[in-house]
N, C-alpha and C positions, 0 to 999 in steps of 0.2 A: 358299149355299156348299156344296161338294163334302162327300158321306159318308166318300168316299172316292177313292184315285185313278184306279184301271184299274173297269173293270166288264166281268166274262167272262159275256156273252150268249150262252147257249145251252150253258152248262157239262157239261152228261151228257151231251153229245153224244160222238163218240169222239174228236174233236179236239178239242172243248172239255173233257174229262180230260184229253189229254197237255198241253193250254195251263196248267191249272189246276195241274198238276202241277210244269211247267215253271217258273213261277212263285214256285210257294212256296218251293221250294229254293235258288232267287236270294238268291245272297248278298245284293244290295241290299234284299232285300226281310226277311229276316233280321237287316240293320242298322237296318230301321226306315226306309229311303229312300225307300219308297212301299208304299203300301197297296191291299188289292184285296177284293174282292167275287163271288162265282157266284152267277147268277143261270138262273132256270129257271122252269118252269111247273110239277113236280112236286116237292114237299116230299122225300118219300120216297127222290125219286131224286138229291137233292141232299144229302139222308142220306146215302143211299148213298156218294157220291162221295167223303165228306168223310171216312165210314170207310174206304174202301180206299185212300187216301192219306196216312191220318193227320194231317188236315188238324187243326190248332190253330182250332175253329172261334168261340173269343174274337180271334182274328187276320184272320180270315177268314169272314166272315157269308155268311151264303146268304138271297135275295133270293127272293120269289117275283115271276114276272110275264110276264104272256097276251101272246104279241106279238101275236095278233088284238085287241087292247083298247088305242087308241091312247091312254087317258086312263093305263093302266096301263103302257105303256109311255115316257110324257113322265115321269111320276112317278118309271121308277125311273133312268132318263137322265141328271136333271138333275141326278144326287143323284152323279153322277162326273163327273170330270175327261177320261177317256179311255174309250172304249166298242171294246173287242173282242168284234164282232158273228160267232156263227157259227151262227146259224141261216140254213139254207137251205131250198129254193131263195129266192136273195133276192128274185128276181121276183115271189116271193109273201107274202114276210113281210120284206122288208129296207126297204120304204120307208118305214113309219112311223116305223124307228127313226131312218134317217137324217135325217127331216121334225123329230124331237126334237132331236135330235142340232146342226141348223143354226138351230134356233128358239132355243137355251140355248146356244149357243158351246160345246159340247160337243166335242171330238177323235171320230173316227172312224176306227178300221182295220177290215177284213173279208176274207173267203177267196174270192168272188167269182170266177165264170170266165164270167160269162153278159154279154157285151158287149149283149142290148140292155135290159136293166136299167141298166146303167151310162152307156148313153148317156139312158136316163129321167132320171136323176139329177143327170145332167151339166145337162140342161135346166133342170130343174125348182129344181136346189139350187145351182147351180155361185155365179152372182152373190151368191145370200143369204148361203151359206158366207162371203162375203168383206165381209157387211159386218157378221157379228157375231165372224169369226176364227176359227168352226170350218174345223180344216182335215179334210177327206174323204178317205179314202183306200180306196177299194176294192182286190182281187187283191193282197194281201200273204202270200200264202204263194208253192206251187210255180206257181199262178198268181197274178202274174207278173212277182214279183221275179227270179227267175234270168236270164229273158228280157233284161228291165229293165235291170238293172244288168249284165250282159257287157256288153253296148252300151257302159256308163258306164264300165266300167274300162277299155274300150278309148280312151275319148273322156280320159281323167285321163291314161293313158301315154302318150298322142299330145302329150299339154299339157307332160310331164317334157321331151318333147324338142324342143321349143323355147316356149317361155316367153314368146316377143315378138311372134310373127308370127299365130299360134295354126292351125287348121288347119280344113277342111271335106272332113269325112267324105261322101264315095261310097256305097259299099254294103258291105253289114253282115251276116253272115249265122250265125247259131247252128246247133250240132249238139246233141243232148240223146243224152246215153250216162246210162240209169239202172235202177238195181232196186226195185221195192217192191210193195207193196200195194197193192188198193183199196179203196176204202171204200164202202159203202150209199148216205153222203151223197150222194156224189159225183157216181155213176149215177143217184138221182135227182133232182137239179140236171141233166143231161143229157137226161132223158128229159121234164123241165119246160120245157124248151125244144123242146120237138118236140110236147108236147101242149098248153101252154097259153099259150106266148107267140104273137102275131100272126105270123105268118109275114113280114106287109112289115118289121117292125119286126125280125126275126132279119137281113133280106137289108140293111136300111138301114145297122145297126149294123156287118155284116162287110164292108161295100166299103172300100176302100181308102180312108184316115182315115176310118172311119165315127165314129170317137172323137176324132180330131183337130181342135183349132177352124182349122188351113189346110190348104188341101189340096195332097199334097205331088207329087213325080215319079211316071209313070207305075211300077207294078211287073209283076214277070214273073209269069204264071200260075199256077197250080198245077201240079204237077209228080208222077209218078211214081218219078222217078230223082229224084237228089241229088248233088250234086257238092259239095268244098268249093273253095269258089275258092283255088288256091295252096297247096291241100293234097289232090292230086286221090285219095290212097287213102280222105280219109277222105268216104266214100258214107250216104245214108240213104233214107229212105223220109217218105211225108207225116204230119205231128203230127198225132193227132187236138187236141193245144192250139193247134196253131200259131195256125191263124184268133183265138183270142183275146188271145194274146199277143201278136203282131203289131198288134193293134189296139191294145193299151196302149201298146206302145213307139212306134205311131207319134203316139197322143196325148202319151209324151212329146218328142218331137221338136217336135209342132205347137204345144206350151206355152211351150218354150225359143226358137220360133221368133218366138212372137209378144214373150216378153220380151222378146226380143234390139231387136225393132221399136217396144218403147216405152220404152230403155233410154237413155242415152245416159252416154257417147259413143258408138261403136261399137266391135263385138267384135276390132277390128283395133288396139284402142290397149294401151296396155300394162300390164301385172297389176298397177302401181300407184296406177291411178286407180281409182274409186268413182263408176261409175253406178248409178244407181237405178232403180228400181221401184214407180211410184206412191208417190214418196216414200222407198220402202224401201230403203237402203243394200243392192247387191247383190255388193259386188266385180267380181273380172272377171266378164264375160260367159259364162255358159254356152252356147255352141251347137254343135248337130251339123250342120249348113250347110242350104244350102236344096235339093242334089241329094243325100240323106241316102236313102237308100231300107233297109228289113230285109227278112230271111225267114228261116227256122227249121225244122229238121226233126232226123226223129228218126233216128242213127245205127244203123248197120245194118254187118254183117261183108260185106255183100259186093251187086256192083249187083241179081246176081239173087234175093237176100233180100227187098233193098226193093222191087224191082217188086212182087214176088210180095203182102208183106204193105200195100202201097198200094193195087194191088187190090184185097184181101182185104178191108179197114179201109172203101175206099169203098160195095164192094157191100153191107156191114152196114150204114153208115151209110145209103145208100138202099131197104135195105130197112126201117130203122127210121124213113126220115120218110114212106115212101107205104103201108106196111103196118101197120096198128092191131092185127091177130092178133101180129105177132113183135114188137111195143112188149110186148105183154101177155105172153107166155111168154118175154120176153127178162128183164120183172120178177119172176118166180117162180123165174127160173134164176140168179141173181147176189145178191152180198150185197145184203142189207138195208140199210135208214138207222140207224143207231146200232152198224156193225156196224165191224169192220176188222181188217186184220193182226196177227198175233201181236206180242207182245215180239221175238221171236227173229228172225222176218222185218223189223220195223223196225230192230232194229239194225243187222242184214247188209247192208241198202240202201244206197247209194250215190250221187250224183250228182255225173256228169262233165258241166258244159255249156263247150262251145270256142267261141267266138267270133272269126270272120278279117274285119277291117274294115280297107276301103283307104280313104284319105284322100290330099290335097294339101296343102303350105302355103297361107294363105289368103291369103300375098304372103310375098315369097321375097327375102333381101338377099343383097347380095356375100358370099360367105366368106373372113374373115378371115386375114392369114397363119399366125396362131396356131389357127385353128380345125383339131380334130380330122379326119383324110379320112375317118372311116368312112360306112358307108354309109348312114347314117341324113342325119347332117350333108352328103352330098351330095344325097340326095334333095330336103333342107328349101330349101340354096341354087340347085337346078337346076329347083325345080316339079315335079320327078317325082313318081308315086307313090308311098306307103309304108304297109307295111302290117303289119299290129299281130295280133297272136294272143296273145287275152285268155280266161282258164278263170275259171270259177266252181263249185267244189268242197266237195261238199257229204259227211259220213259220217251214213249214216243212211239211212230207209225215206223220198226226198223228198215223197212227199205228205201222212205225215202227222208223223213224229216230225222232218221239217227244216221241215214248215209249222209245227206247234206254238212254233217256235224263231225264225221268220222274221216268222213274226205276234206275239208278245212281243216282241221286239225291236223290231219297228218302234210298237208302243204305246209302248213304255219312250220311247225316241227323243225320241216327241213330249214324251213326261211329265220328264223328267231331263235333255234338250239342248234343249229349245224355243229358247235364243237362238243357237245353232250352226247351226239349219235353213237351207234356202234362202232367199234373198228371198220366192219365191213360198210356202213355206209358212207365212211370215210375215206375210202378208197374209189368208190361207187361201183357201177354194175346194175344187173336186173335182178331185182332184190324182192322182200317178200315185206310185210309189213315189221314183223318180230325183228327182222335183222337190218330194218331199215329204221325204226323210231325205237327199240327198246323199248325204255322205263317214261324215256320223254313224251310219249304218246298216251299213257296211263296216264301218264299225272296233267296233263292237256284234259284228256275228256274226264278225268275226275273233276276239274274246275270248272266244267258247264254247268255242272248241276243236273244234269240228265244220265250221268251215267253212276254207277256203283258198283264196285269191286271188291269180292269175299274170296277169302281161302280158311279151311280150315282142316283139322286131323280127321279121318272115320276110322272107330277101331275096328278089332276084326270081325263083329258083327253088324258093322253099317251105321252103328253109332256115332254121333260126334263126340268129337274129344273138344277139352277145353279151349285148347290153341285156336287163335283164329286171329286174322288180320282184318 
């Protein structure tokens, strides 16, 4: 049986302080609703932590444990209910835990941005996960929940406006407008992928569904310029996240795609019946259709900003995977691992991400005499287009003080709504954020107070329509 509930792997880290942090001052956790654990390889520095937060550490035990030491790290595993893993790079310390973690039905969240680790895992753990219930969950902070869910809150508003027919999403496209810091860890997780992962295994992981179990519609290339479709002022430049983000969102689409293909009925009948999923009652059908395509870039004031810093961002980037001299003076010259942003800076931080996704009805009936003429309701009866602009809004430094908040929530999730989740995370598996917390995760970080969530209609000039949630 459980020590206890949450276990924060890799707690002195800098993101595992604000997790640690974040945590203890939960009200739920102050009523007694779930209980937690930091866990580390340094006594001293787990001292430390518990002094500079004031940590009640009769409430709060601190854990030693080598994640080089696979017997030491099943031991302190098994002894929780849910595992907030933040030791990176994972590619080189994250698979023992997760190998614990699927061997004891143990929960799994992590900060993860390194896709081909994740497609290791997917391999290696994805079936097992499913036949003892741990659900897996990699990229649960700023990678790449934002990503993730814009997609979903577009795909939920499209469902408010018609309920019967349901609809299949086209293409999907995010802008990332943000302020913050970086961190040590961060850069080097970045730089671990360039010096010690396989190189076939980076190029396997980043092709188009290299993460997805189908493979989906062709997609458009990489790009220097940026455009938003239907919203042509707002311009960007290339994400250095985008390649990973993209590849989660499109695992969650090729997850949805394949429930929807062992679901039945199909996704066309109506939100009052109950198909299932290997048994699992699923409600309606989730799905984003089968010509679902994304991409993502990062917002910029103006076209010749982004040319300028997409250049820029690529010539680094090739010079840091064929030059070993600027890998090494690029490590001397930026934070460290254990390092990050001030207080001052993570609060001031911000995250604006927009999301513009066109879709179809997925079948289209007469409009009724009573039925509304706006233009949404003629779209649904004519087959047209229609197209949805959904934000995801974050107050805060997004990489570390909205990760800290995005990565606890989605643990809490599993630990306090396990029967609310999705069918799929009911079964478990290696899972994506979308198909592992749904709606139960929106309405979590809507109750912080740091986050806010829009959707609304653009008609066919880029206009807002009235609708909006």
């Amino acid at each position: 049986m459980a020590g206890y509930d949450l276990l924060v792997l890799g707690a002195t880290g800098f993101t595992g302080k604000l997790i640690t942090r974040y945590l203890y001052v939960r009200p739920q956790h102050k009523n007694r609703e779930f209980t937690f654990a930091i866990a580390g390889r340094s006594l001293s520095k787990l001292t430390a932590l518990a002094k500079s937060i004031d940590l009640d550490t009769s409430l709060v035990p601190s854990v030693l444990v080598d994640v080089t030491n696979a017997e030491d790290v099943e031991r302190v595993v098994k002894s929780a209910k849910v595992v907030i893993n933040t030791v990176g790079p994972y590619w080189t310390w994250g698979t023992p835990v997760v190998r614990a973690c699927v061997r004891h039905g143990v929960h799994y969240v992590d900060l993860t941005g390194e896709p081909p680790w994740v497609r290791d895992i997917i391999y290696e753990f994805d079936y097992a996960a499913t036949r003892t219930g741990a659900i897996i969950v990699p990229s649960c902070g700023m990678d790449s929940i934002p990503s993730d869910y814009s997609v979903y809150l577009s795909y939920k508003y499209l469902g408010s406006l018609d309920q019967i027919h349901g609809w299949e999403m086209l293409d999907s496209t995010t802008a990332y407008n943000l302020r913050g810091g970086v961190s040590g860890g961060t850069i080097s997780t970045g730089l671990t992928l360039l010096e010690n992962v396989p190189q076939e295994k980076v190029k396997e992981s980043f092709k188009p569904y290299g993460l997805s179990p189908v493979k989906g519609p062709h997609i458009a290339p990489r790009r220097l310029v940026y455009t938003m479709p239907h919203i042509p002022r707002l311009v960007g430049a290339f994400f250095l996240m985008a390649p990973a983000n993209r590849a989660l969102v499109q695992r969650t689409w090729g997850l949805l795609e394949m429930a929807s293909l062992q679901s039945s009925p199909s996704p066309s009948t109506s939100p009052s019946s109950t198909p299932s999923i290997n048994g699992v009652t699923t409600g309606k059908v989730v799905r984003y259709g089968p010509n679902f395509t994304y991409d993502e870039f990062l917002q910029m004031p103006s076209k010749m900003t982004a040319f300028t810093l997409s250049v820029g961002m690529m010539a680094v980037a090739a010079c840091l995977v064929a030059l070993k001299p600027v890998r090494w003076l690029f490590k001397r010259l930026v934070t460290q691992p254990g390092e990050g942003p001030s207080e001052e800076t993570m609060q001031n931080g911000y995250l604006r991400v927009t999301n513009v996704t066109t879709a179809v009805p997925a079948s289209a009936s007469p409009p009724t005499a009573s039925a509304p003429t706006s233009t949404t309701n003629s779209n649904i009866s004519s087959g047209e287009p229609t197209v949805v602009k959904s934000q995801f809004i974050g107050q805060g430094c997004p990489g570390y003080l909205l990760t800290s908040i995005m990565i606890s929530e989605s643990a809490l999730s599993i630990l306090l709504a396990r029967d609310r989740l999705p069918a799929l995370a009911q079964r478990g598996g290696v899972l994506t954020p979308v198909t592992a917390f749904g709606d139960v995760l929106v309405e979590r970080l809507e109750k912080t107070g740091r986050f806010e969530f829009r959707s609304e209609v653009l008609d066919a000039e880029g206009g807002e329509d009235r609708k909006r949630r």
